[in-house]
C-alpha positions as CSV (number, residue, x, y, z in Angstrom):
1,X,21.6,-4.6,1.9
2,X,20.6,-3.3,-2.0
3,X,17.3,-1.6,-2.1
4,X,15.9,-4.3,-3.9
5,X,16.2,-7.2,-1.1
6,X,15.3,-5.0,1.8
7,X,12.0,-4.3,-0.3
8,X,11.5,-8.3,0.3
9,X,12.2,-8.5,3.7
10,X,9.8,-5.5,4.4
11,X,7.3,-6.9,2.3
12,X,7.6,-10.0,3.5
13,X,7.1,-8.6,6.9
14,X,4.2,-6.7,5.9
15,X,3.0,-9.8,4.3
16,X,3.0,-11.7,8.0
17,X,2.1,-9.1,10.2
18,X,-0.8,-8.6,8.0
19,X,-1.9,-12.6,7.9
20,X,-0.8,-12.2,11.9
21,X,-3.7,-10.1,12.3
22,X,-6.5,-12.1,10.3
23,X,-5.2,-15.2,12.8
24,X,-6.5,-12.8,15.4
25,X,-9.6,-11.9,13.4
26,X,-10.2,-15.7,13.1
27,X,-9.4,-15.9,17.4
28,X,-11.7,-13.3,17.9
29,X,-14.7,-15.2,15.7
30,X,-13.0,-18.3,17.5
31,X,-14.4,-16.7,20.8
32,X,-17.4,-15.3,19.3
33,X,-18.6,-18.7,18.6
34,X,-17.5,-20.3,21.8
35,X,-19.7,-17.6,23.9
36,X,-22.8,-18.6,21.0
37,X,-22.3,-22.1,21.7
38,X,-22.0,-21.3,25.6
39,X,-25.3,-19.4,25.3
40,X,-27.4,-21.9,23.5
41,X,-26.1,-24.7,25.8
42,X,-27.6,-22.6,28.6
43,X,-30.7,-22.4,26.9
44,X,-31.3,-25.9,25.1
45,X,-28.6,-28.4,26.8
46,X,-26.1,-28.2,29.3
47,X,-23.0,-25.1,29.8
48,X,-20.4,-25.1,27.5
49,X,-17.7,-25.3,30.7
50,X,-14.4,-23.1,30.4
51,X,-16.3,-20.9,28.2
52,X,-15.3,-17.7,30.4
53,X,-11.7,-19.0,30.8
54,X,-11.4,-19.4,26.6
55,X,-12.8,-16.1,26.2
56,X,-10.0,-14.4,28.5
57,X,-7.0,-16.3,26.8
58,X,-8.4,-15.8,23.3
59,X,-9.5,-11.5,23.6
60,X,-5.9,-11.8,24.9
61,X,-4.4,-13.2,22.2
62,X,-6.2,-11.2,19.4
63,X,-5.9,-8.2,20.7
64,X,-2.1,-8.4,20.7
65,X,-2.3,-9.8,16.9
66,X,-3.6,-6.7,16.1
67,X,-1.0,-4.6,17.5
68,X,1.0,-5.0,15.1
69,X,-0.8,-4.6,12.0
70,X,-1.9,-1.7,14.1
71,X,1.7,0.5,13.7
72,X,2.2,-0.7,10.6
73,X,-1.0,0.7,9.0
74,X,-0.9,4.2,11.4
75,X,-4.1,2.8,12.6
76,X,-3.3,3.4,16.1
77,X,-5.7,5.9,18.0
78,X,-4.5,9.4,17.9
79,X,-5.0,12.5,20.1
80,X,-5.3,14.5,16.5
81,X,-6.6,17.7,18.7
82,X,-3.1,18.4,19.7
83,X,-2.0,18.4,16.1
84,X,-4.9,19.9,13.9
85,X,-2.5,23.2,13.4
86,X,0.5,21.4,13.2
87,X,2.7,21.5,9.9
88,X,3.7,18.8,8.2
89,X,7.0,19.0,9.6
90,X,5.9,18.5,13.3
91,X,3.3,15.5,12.3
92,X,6.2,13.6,10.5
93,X,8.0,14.4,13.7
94,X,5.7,12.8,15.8
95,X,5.3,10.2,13.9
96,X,8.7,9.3,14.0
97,X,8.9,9.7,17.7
98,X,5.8,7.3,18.0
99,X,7.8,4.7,16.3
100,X,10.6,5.1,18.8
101,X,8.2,5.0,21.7
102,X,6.7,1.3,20.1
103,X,9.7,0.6,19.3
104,X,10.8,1.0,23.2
105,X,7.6,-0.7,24.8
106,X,7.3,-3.5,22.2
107,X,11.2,-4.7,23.4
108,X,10.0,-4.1,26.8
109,X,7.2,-5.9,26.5
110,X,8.8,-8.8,25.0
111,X,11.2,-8.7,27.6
112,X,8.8,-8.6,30.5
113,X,6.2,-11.5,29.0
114,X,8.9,-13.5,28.3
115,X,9.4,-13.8,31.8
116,X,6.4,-14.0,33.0
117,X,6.0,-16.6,30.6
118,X,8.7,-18.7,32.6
119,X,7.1,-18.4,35.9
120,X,3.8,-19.4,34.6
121,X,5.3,-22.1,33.1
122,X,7.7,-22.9,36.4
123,X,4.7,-22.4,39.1
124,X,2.5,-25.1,36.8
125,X,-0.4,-22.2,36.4
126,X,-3.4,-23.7,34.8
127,X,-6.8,-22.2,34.2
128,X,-9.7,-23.7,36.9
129,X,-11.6,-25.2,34.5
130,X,-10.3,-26.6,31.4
131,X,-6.8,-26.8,33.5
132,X,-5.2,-25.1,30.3
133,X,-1.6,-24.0,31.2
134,X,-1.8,-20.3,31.0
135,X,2.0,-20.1,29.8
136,X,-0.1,-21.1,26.6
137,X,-1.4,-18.2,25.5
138,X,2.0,-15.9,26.3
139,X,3.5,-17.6,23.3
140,X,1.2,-16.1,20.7
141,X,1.1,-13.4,22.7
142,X,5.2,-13.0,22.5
143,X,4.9,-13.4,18.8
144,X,2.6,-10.4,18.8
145,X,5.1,-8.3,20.4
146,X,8.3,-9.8,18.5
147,X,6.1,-8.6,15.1
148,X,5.0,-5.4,16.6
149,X,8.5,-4.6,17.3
150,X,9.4,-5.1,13.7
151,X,6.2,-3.5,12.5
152,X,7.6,-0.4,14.8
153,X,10.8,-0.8,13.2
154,X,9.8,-0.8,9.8
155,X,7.7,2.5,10.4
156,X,10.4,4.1,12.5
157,X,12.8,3.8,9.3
158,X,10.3,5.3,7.3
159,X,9.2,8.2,9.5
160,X,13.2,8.7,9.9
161,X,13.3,8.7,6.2
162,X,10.4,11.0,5.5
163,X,11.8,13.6,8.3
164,X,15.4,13.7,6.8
165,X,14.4,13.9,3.2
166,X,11.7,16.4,4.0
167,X,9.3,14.1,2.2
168,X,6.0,14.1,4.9
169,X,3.9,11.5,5.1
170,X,0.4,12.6,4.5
């Protein structure tokens, strides 16, 4: 693949994971408003009913949607006391071992919810209220994972580029 056309596909990558996590931004406000409403109802009417079950499904979802955005950016939390007196040379090691280890749970995790998926969606689960099929919100949830894994794939090509070229990312 030339230079030029895998500079597409990663941006255009980039491009999703990044709207991926606004869609989350917009779930999370989403569930903001849905507790607001919940409280008011309280207050001036009746419950908002299900609000507890949305808010579960939805904190779910976004904070998956973030996940990715999250390796691509290096915004992930750190332990930077264990590296303070590192060299360059170490931290662009890390790094690249970081995108192996996402790499590794983002498969495995795709793996895993998949499959639970199934036997939510077999066994008929449903939430006690709104009786939403909980398979539901695995599917947003898979497509987290599925961008997270090419998020951690994007970043582990870099890092392995950086640490072979001797180029460190600062």
């Amino acid at each position: 693949m030339s230079d030029r056309r895998r500079s597409r596909v990663i941006g255009a990558a980039e491009a999703l994971i990044h709207g991926w996590a606004i869609a989350g931004g917009l779930v999370l406000l989403a569930v903001v408003l849905v507790n607001v409403l919940s409280v008011l109802g309280s207050i001036f009417w009746k419950p908002f009913p299900g609000d507890f079950e949305l808010t579960e499904m939805g904190v779910a979802i976004a904070a998956f949607a973030f996940l990715p955005f999250c390796q691509l950016t290096d915004a992930n939390v750190t332990a930077d006391i264990f590296t303070a007196r590192a060299s360059q040379r170490w931290i662009s090691a890390f790094r690249l071992a970081a995108s192996v280890v996402a790499l590794g749970f983002a498969v495995l995790l795709v793996w895993r919810m998949y499959a639970g998926m199934g036997d939510q969606r077999t066994y008929g689960y449903t939430t006690a209220i709104l009786s939403v099929p909980i398979w539901w919100a695995f599917v947003p949830i898979l497509v987290s994972l599925v961008l997270l894994a090419i998020a951690a794939l994007i970043t582990l090509v870099d890092n392995g580029r950086s640490v072979a070229c001797g180029n460190h990312i600062g």
